[in-house]
N, C-alpha and C positions, 0 to 999 in steps of 0.2 A: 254777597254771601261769600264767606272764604272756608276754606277747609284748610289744615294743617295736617299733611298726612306721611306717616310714618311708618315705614319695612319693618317689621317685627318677627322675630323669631315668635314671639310668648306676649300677651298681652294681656291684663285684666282690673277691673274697676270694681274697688265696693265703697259701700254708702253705711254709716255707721256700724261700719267691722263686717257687715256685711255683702259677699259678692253678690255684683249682680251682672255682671258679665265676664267671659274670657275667652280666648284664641290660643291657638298656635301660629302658623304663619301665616302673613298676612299683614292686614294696616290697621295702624292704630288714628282713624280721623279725628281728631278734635274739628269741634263745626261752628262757626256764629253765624249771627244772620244778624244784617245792619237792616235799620226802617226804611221798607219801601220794598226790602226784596219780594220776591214773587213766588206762589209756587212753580210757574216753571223754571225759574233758574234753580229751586229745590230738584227736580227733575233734571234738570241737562248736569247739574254739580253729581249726581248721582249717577250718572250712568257717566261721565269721566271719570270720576274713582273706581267704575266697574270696567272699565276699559284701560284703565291707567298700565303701562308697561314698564314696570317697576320692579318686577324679578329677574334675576338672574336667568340665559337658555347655558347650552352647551356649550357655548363659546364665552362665560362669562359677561356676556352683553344685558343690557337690562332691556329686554325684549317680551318678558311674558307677563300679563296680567294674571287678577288671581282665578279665574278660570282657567288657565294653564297651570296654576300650581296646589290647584283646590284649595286657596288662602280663605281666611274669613274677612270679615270687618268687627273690629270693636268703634261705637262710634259712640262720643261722650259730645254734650252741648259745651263748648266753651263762648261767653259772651267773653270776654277778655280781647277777643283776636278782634275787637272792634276800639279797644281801651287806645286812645291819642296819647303818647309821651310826645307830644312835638313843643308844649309848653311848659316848663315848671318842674313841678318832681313828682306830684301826684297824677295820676291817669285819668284823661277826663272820658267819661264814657258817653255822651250825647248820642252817636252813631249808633247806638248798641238798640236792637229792637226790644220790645218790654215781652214779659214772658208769653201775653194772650196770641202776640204775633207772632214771635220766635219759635215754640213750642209746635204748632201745628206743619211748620213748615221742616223743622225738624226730625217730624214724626214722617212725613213726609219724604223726605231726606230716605229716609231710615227702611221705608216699605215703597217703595221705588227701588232702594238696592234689591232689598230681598225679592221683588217682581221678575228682575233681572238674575237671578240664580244662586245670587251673591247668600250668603249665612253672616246673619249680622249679629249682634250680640252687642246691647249699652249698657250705660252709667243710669241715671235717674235725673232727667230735664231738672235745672233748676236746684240739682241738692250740694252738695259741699262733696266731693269724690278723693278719691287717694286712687292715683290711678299708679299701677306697675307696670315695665315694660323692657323689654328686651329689644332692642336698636339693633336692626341688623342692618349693618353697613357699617355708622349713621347713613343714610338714606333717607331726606327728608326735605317735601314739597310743600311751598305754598301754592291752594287754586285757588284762584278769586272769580267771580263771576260780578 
């Protein structure tokens, strides 16, 4: 399972011109989930994003999570973060779990944050997004489990 996560001033996703999520500060996760993950590394990836120390304190140090900063989460599915460029030109996606697996473990993902206090706000499992976002820093991690 990886996450793709990103410091955001301002974050938001719609799905055919339509929003269907947004933030202020806070992280923007892109999520995949390769065949075989688990729901609990759905669970342990979730409560590291909820504990991740990625804001700024008073000392300019990146020391506060977003419970210190009341940040939310925007969390969009990306199968992509599983896509092999190690041969050719095309992306070969083998790794990439099929939507019956992905999707529950996502969802998963998703209400394990919000268990944890966190205010999530997605995209639409599965659909075609136009995601906008505001980078602050750049500041930007990959987790893999």
């Amino acid at each position: 399972m990886r996450a793709l996560v990103q410091r955001v001033r301002e974050a938001a996703v719609t799905v055919n011109g339509k929003e269907t999520g947004r933030i202020g500060t806070g992280m923007l996760v892109l999520m995949g989930v390769r065949k075989g993950d688990t729901p609990g590394m759905a669970k342990a990836l979730a409560a590291r994003v909820a504990g991740l120390r990625i804001f700024r304190d008073e000392a300019d140090k990146m020391n506060r999570s977003l419970a210190d900063v009341g940040g939310a989460v925007l969390a969009v599915s990306q199968m992509t973060l599983y896509g092999d460029t190690s041969k050719g030109r095309r992306p070969s996606f083998d790794e990439v779990a099929r939507g019956e697996e992905a999707q529950p473990l996502y969802d998963l993902f998703v209400e394990t944050l919000r268990g944890l206090g966190v205010r999530v706000e997605t995209g639409i499992f599965g659909a075609m997004m136009d995601v906008h976002l505001v980078n602050d820093g750049p500041v930007t991690f990959l987790l893999e489990l």
